[in-house]
C-alpha positions as a Markdown table, in Angstrom:
| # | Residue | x | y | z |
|---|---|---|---|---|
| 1 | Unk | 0.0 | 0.0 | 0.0 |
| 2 | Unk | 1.0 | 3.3 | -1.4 |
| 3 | Unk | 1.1 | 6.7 | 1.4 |
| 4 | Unk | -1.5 | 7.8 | -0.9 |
| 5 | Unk | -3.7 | 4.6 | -0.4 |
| 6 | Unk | -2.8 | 4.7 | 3.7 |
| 7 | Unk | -3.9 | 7.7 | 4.4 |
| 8 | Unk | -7.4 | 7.6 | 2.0 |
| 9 | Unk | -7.9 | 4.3 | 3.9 |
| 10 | Unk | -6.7 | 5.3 | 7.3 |
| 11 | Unk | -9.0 | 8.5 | 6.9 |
| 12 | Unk | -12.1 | 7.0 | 5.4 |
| 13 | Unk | -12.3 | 4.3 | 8.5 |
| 14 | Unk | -11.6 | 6.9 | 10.7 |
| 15 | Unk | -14.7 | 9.3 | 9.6 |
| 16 | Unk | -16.5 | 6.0 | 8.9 |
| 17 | Unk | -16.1 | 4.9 | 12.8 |
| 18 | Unk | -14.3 | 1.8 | 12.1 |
| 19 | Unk | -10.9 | 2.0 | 13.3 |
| 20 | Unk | -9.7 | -0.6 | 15.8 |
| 21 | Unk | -10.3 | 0.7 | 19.5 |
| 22 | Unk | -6.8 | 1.4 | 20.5 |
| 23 | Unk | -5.7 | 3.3 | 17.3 |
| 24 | Unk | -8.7 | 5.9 | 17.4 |
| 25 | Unk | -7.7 | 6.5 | 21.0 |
| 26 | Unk | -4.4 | 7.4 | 20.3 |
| 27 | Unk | -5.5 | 9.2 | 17.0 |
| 28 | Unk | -8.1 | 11.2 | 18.9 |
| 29 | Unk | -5.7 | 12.2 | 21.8 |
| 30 | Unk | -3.4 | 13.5 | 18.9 |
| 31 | Unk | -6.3 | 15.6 | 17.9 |
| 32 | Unk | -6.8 | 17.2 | 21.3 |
| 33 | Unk | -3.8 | 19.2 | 20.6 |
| 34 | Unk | -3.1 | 19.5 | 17.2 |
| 35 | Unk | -5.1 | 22.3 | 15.8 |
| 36 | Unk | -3.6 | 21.4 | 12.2 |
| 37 | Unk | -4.5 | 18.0 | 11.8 |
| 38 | Unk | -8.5 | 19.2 | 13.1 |
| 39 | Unk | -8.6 | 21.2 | 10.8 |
| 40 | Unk | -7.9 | 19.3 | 8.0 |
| 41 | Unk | -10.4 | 17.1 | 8.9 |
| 42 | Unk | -13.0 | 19.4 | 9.5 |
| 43 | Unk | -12.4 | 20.4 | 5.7 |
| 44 | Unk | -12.1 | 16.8 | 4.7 |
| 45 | Unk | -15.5 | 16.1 | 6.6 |
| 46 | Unk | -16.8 | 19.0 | 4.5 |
| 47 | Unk | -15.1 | 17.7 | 1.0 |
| 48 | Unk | -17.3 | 14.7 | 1.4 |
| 49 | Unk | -20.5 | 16.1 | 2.3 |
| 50 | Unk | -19.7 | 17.9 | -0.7 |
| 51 | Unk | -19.1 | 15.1 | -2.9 |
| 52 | Unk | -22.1 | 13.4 | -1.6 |
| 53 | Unk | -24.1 | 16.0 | -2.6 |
| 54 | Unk | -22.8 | 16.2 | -6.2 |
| 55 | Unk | -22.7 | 12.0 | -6.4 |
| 56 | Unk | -18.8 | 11.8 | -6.6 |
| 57 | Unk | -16.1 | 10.1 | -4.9 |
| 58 | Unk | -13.8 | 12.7 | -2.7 |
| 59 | Unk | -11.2 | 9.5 | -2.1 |
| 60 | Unk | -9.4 | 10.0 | -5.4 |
| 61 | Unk | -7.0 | 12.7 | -4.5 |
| 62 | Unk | -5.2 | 13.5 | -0.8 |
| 63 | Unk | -3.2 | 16.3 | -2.2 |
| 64 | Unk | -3.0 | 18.9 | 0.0 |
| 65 | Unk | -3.1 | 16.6 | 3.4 |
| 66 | Unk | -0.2 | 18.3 | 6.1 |
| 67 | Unk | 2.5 | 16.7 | 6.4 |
| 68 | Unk | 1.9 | 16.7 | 10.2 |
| 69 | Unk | -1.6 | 14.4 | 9.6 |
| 70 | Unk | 0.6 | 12.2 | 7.1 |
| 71 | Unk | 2.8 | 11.7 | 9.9 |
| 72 | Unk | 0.8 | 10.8 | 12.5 |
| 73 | Unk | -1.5 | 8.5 | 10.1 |
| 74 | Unk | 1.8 | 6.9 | 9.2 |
| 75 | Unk | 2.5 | 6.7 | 12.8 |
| 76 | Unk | -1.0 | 5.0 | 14.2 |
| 77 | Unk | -1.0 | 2.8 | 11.5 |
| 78 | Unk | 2.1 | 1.2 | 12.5 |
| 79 | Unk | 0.9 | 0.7 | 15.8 |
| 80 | Unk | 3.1 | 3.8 | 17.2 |
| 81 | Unk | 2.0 | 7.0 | 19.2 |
| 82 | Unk | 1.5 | 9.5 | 18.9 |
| 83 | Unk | 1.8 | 13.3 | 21.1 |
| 84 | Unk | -0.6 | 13.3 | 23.7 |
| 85 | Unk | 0.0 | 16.9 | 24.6 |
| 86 | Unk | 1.2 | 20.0 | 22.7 |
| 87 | Unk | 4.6 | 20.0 | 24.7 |
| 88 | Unk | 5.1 | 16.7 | 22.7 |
| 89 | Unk | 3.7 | 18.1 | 19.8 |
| 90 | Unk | 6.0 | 19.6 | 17.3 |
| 91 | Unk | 3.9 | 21.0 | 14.6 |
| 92 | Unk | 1.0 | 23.2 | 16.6 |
């Protein structure tokens, strides 16, 4: 599996609710303090609402995700973890 394939994958099970137990734990406590990677997912929630709407498929192209959420998909998905508060945190 490409990066490209991880993270559409890793993302669309995460907004789907279907990531294993301890990997969205640790993805959400990354999100409680990284602004950057909540964002992008607010906009990525909105890019599929969207494409909903219009009947298209929003999974064909992650340009554009941070590097900082490539990271720490990368990072879960391995079975690592991740910051659980900004001083560990090096991209806020």
């Amino acid at each position: 599996m490409n990066c490209s394939e991880l993270i559409t994958r890793f993302l669309a099970d995460y907004v789907e609710g279907t990531l294993p137990p301890d990997t969205l734990a640790d993805f959400e406590h990354h999100l409680d303090v990284c602004a950057s990677c909540v964002g992008y997912l607010r906009t990525y929630r909105e890019t599929i609402a969207m494409a909903a709407a219009t009947g298209t498929a929003p999974w064909d192209d992650v340009a554009g995700v941070p590097e900082e959420l490539v990271q720490a998909i990368r990072t879960v998905a391995a079975g690592g973890h991740l910051p659980r508060d900004d001083a560990e945190c090096t991209h806020l």
